[in-house]
Structures are given as structure tokens and as C-alpha cells.
C-alpha positions, 0 to 999 in steps of 0.5 A: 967952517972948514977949521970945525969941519977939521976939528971933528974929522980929527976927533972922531977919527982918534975916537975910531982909532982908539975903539979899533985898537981896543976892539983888536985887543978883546980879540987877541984877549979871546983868541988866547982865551980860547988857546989856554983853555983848550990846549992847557984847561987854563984861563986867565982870571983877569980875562974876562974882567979886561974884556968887558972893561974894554967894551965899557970903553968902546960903547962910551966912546962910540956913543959919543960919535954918533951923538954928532951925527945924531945917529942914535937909535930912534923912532922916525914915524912921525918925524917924517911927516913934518916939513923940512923946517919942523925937522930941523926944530924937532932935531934942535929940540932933541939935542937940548935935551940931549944935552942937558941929559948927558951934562947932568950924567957927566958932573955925577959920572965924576964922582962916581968915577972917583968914588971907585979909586980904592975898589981893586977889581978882583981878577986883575988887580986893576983900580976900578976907577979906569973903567968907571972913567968911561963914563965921564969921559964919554959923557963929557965927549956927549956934550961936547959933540952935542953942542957942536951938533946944535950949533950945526943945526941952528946954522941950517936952520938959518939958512946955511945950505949945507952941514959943516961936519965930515961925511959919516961914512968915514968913521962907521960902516952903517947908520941908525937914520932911515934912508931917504926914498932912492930917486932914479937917475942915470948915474949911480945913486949917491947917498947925500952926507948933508944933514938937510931933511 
């Protein structure tokens, strides 16, 4: 399990890596933005047209991590009144047809993606196709963690104590997922990484 374990540690850490260069490079983009046009009544007309391509990119790829830890938005209410096996069913559930979702965005998201090839976007002369890219690229990154994902869930299902993927925390600062009721110990309270209810 370790080798799994390795494998999307170093995936979702080039992931991170990727969102935070691009997350840097909106922000020099906006700072220099806001220094033409304050000091030189100028802005660059492909400035907003690479900022927002940017930020296509950063929610694909962001997407894509939290697929794994299965940290999308959601509602909880019923869900946590089940028993600790029927999570586990209504998560594996949920990602089959998470699965099957995104599988169908990703073979359309490729010709879609090529369709845009000859389409110039008209502040930076730049192909569309490179922000349409996102779309499959985080789509086929969607089911590849989804799988990886479901294969983890079937294993605690079977039995297995704990979950194989990393700890969350090392690649987001916050998650989407209710926290479990705090138990009072003497120590301080460490919040669990495994994904048993």
C-alpha cells in the first residue's frame, strides 16, 4: 500500500505545486494590472483573458484533488445518521456515479477541447484550445482519482483498518467534510486523516 500511498502524495503534490505557480502568476498579472492603469491609464488587453484561462486551469486541477479525498461539496444530513458500513456503501455508490459522470465529460471534453484548435482568443492571440484543454485534463485526472478512490473505499469496506492515501492536510488548508463531534481528552485533539465514518 505504501507504493499507492507514494503515488498520490506525489500526484497531488505536483497538482498543488502547478495550482500555486498559476494562482502566483494571476497575482503578479493583477498587481501590474493595477500599476498600468493607475500610473500609465493602460491595460494590457490580454490580461484578463490569461487571468481567467488561469483560474479554468486552477478549479480543474483543484477539482481533481478533492475527487480523491471525496471533499466535494455536499449535503451530510442524512448521511449521518447511517451506520459506519452504510456510509461506506453510500460513498462507493457516489463514486460510481461520480465516476461514470466525469468518464462521459472526459470523451466529449476531447473533442471539444480539439474543436477550439483554430479559434484565436482575441486579447492574446492565444489558441483556445489551451484553456479548453482543462477540461479533459481535469476530467481524466477526475477519473483516475475516482477510481483510486473507489478502490480505497471497497478496501475499508472489506475490512481494511485504515485508508491508504496521504494525510489531506498536506496539499489544502481546509475541507468541505463535516467535522466529527470533538471528544475531550487530555491531550490536544488531533483530528483523524483516515476516511472510516
Amino acid at each position: 500500500m505504501e507504493t499507492y500511498t507514494s503515488a498520490i502524495r506525489i500526484a497531488c503534490t505536483v497538482l498543488s505545486v502547478a495550482m500555486r505557480v498559476m494562482l502566483a502568476v494571476m497575482f503578479v498579472i493583477f498587481i501590474s494590472l493595477v500599476i498600468t492603469r493607475y500610473f500609465f491609464s493602460y491595460s494590457p488587453s490580454w490580461s484578463e483573458e490569461i487571468s481567467r484561462f488561469l483560474l479554468v486551469w486552477i478549479s480543474m486541477l483543484g477539482a481533481a484533488v478533492l475527487v480523491v479525498y471525496q471533499d466535494h461539496f455536499a449535503l451530510h444530513m442524512l448521511v449521518q445518521k447511517l451506520s459506519p458500513r452504510a456510509k461506506l456503501l453510500h460513498s462507493l455508490v457516489v463514486q460510481i456515479i461520480i465516476l461514470v459522470v466525469t468518464a462521459v465529460v472526459f470523451y466529449h471534453a476531447i473533442s471539444f477541447a480539439n474543436s477550439a484548435r483554430d479559434v484565436i482568443a482575441p486579447g492574446s492571440g492565444m489558441s483556445m484550445f489551451w484553456p479548453k484543454l482543462s477540461i479533459p485534463v481535469g476530467m481524466g485526472l477526475m477519473v483516475l482519482f475516482v477510481m483510486v478512490s473507489i478502490f480505497d473505499t471497497i478496501r475499508l469496506i472489506t475490512g481494511a483498518k485504515e485508508s491508504f492515501l496521504p494525510p489531506q492536510s498536506l496539499f489544502m488548508d481546509n475541507t468541505f467534510r463535516q467535522v466529527d463531534p470533538i471528544v475531550e481528552t487530555e491531550g490536544p485533539v488531533v483530528q483523524p486523516e483516515s476516511r472510516l465514518p
